[in-house]
C-alpha positions as CSV (number, residue, x, y, z in Angstrom):
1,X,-47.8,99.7,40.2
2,X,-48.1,102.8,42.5
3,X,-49.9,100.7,45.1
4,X,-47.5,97.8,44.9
5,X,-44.3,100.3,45.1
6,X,-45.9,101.6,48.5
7,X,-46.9,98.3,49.7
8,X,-43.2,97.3,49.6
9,X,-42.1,100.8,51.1
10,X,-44.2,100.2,54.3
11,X,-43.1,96.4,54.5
12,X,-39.9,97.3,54.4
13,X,-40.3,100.2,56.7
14,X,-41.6,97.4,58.9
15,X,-39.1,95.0,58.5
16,X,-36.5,97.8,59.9
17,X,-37.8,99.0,62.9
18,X,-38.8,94.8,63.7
19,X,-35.2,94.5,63.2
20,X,-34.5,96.9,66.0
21,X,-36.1,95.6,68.7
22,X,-34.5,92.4,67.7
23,X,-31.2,94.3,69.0
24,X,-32.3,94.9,72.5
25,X,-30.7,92.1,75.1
26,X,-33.9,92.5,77.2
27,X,-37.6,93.2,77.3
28,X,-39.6,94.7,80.0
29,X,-43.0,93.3,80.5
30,X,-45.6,94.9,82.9
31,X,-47.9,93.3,85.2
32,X,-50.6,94.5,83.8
33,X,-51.5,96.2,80.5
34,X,-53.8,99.0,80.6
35,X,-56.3,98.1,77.7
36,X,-56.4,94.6,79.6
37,X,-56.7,95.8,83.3
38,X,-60.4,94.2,83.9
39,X,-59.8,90.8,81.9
40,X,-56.0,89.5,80.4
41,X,-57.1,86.6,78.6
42,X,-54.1,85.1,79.8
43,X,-52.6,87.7,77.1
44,X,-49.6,88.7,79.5
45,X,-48.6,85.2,80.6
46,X,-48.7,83.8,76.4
47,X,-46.6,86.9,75.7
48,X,-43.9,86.1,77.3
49,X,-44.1,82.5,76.5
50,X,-43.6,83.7,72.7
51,X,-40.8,85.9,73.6
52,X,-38.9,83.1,75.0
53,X,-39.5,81.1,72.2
54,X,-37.9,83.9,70.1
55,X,-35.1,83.8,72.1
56,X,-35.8,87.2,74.0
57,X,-34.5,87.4,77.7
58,X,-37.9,88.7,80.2
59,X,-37.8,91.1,82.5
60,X,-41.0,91.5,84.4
61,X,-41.8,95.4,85.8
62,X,-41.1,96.2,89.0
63,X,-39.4,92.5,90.1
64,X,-36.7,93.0,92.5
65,X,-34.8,90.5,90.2
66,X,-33.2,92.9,88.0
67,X,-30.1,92.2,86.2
68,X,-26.8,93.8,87.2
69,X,-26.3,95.5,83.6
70,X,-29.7,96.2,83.2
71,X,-29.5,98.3,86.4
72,X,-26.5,100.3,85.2
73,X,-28.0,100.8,81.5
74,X,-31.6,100.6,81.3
75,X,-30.9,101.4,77.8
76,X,-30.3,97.7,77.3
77,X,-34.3,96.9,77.3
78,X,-37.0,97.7,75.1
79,X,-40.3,97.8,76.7
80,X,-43.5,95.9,75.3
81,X,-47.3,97.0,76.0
82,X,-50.6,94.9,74.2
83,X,-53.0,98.0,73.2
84,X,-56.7,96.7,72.2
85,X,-57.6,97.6,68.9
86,X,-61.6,98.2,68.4
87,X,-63.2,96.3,65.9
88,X,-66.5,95.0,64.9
89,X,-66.9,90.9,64.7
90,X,-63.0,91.2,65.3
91,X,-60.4,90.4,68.3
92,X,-57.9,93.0,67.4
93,X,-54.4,94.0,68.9
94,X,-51.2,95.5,68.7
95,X,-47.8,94.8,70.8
96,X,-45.7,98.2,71.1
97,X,-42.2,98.1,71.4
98,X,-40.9,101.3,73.0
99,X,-37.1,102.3,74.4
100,X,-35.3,103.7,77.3
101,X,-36.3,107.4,75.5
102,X,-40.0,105.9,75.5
103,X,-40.0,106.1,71.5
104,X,-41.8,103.5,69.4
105,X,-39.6,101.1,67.9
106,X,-42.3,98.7,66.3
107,X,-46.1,98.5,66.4
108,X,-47.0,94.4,65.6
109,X,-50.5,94.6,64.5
110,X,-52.5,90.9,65.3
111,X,-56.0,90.3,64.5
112,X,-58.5,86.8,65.0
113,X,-62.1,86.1,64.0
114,X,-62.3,83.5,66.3
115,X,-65.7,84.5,68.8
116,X,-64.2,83.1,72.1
117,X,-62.3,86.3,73.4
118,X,-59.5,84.4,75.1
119,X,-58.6,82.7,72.3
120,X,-59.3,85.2,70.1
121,X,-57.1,87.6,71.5
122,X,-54.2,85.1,71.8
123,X,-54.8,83.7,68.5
124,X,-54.4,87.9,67.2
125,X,-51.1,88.1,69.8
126,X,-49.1,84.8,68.2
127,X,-50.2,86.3,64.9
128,X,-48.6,89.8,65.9
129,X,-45.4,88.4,67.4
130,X,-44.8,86.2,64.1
131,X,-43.9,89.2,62.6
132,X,-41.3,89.4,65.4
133,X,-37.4,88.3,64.5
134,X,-35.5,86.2,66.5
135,X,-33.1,88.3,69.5
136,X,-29.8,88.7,67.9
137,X,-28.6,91.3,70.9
138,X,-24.6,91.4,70.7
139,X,-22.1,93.5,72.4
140,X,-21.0,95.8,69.4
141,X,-24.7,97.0,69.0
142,X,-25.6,97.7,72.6
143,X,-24.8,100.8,74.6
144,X,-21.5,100.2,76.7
145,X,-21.3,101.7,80.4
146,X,-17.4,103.2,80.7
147,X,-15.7,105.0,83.6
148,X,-14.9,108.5,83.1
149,X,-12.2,109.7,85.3
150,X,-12.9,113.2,86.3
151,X,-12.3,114.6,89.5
152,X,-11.9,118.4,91.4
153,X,-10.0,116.7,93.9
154,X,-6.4,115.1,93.5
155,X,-6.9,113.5,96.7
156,X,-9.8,111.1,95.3
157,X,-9.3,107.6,93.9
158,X,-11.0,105.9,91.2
159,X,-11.5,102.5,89.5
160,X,-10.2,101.5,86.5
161,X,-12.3,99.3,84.5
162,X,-9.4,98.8,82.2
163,X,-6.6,97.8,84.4
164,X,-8.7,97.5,87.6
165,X,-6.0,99.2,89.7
166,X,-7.0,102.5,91.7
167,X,-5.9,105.5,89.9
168,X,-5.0,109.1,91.1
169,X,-6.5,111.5,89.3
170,X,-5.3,114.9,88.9
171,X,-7.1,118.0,89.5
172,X,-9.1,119.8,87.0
173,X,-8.6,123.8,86.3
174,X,-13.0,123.8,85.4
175,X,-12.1,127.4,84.0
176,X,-10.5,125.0,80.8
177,X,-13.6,123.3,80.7
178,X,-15.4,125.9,79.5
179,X,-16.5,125.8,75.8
180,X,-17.5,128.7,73.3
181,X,-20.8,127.1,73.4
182,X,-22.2,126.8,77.0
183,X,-25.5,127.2,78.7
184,X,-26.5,127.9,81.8
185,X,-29.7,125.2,83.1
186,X,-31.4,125.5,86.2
187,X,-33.7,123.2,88.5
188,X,-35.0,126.2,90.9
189,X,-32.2,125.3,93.6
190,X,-29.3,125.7,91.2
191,X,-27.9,127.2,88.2
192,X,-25.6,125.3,86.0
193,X,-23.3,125.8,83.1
194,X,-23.9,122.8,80.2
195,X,-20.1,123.2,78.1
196,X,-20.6,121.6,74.7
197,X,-17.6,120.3,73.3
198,X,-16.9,119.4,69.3
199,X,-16.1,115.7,69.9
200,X,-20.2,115.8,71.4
201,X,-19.2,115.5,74.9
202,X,-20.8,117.7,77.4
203,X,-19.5,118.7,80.6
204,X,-21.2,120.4,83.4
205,X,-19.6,122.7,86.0
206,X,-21.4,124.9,89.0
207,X,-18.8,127.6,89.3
208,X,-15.7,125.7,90.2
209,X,-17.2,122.4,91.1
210,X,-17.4,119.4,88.2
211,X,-20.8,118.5,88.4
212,X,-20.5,115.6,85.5
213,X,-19.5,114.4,82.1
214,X,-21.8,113.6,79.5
215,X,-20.7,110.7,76.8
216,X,-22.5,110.5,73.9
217,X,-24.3,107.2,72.5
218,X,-25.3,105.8,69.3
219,X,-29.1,106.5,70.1
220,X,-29.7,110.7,69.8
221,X,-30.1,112.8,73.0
222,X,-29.1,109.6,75.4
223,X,-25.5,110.0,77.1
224,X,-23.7,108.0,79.3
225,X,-23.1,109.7,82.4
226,X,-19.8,109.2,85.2
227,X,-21.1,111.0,88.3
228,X,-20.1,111.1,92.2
229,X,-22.0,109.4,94.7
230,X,-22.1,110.6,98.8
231,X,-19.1,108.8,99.4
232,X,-16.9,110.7,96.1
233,X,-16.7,107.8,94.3
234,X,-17.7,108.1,90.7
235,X,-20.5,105.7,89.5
236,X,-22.7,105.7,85.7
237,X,-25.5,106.8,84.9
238,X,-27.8,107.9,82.2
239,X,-28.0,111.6,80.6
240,X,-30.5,112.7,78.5
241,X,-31.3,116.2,76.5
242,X,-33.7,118.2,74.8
243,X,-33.6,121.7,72.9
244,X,-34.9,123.0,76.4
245,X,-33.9,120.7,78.8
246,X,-30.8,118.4,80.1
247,X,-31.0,115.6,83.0
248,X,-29.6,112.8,84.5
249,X,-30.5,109.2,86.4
250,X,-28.4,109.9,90.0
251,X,-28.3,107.4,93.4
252,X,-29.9,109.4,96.1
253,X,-28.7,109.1,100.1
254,X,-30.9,106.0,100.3
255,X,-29.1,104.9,97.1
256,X,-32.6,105.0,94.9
257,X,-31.7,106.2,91.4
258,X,-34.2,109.1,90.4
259,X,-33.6,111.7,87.9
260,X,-33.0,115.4,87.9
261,X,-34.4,117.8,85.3
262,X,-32.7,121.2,84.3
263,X,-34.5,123.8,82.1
264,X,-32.7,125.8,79.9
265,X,-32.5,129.4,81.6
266,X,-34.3,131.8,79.2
């Protein structure tokens, strides 16, 4: 009874975190995987073939051909990898779902007796991605992009996504901004003040100067980010935080996003 009781607690266990990845709108797959570098067995090509049969929109790593939401919130995508599994008289595998915050979602185990190694492995990767579910991504479970209208400046004009007028924004005393619960980060150039707020928003200021806004998401430690570009106009961006640490995805002056790391000041 005691063995049948677990059984059904790790199916089900299973079951859920499959039904997550189901959620994602799309999945990144690399151009190689690592286990796979000297021979694919054709493993990369067939795994996207099942994806689309599954209904899963493809993403290949490092295509130019990136969608336009995917760009702003990478956080739409889960990320699949095919790790070989070693066995004796066995073609064994796993596909490994991770997200945006590289956590594992779902490990899909797959395994084949068949002696051929191509179709072996392939035969082990349609068995693992049976266990997948269909995609069912819809808006209300994804992580929305908004425009946060902040500004130091009352001279600066924003979009609004709402209305899509341009709006005035008024200036911002940062000396309200700050919360009984802030902390000051720094990268080695500059020093920061993180303000947490109660709603779980957190703002960050460098002395007078409104540095950004932090939204929070459904998933923990990932924020959705409303920041300035060269040109003082306010774009999104990812935020993301540890116990020790706090960053965020920004467009550098060749507009390449790259991300900035702060450690907590000790």
């Amino acid at each position: 009874m005691k063995k049948l009781v677990a059984a059904f607690f790790l199916l089900s266990v299973s079951f859920a975190n499959a039904q997550q990845v189901s959620n994602f709108k799309y999945v990144i797959v690399p151009n190689t995987f690592i286990d796979f570098e000297k021979e694919d067995y054709q493993l990369n090509t067939y795994l996207k073939t099942l994806l689309r049969q599954k209904k899963y929109e493809i993403v290949v790593e490092g295509s130019n051909n990136i969608p336009s939401d995917l760009q702003q919130n990478e956080c739409l995508a889960t990320r699949a990898n095919i790790q070989n599994v070693k066995s004796s008289f066995q073609n064994k595998l796993k596909v490994v779902f991770t997200d945006c915050n590289n956590s594992i979602l779902n490990e899909l185990d797959g395994v084949s007796k068949l002696k051929d190694f191509e179709k072996g492995y392939q035969a082990a990767l349609a068995e693992a991605m049976n266990k997948l579910p269909e995609q069912k991504f819809t808006t209300t479970n994804s992580i929305k992009k908004e425009t946060v209208e902040v500004s130091t400046n009352d001279t600066n004009l924003i979009q609004d996504s709402k209305t899509n007028k341009k709006v005035e924004n008024k200036p911002i005393d940062v000396k309200s901004i700050k919360s009984k619960k802030s902390v000051d980060f720094t990268d080695g150039l500059i020093t920061i003040t993180v303000n947490y707020k109660e709603n779980g928003t957190i703002v960050i200021t460098n002395e007078t100067t409104l540095i950004a806004n932090f939204k929070p998401t459904l998933r923990p430690n990932v924020f959705l980010v409303s920041l300035k570009d060269s040109k003082n106009q306010f774009y999104n961006s990812i935020g993301y935080t540890t116990d020790e640490t706090i960053s965020f995805e920004y467009l550098d002056h060749n507009n390449q996003l790259k991300e900035r790391i702060f450690n907590k000041v000790k």
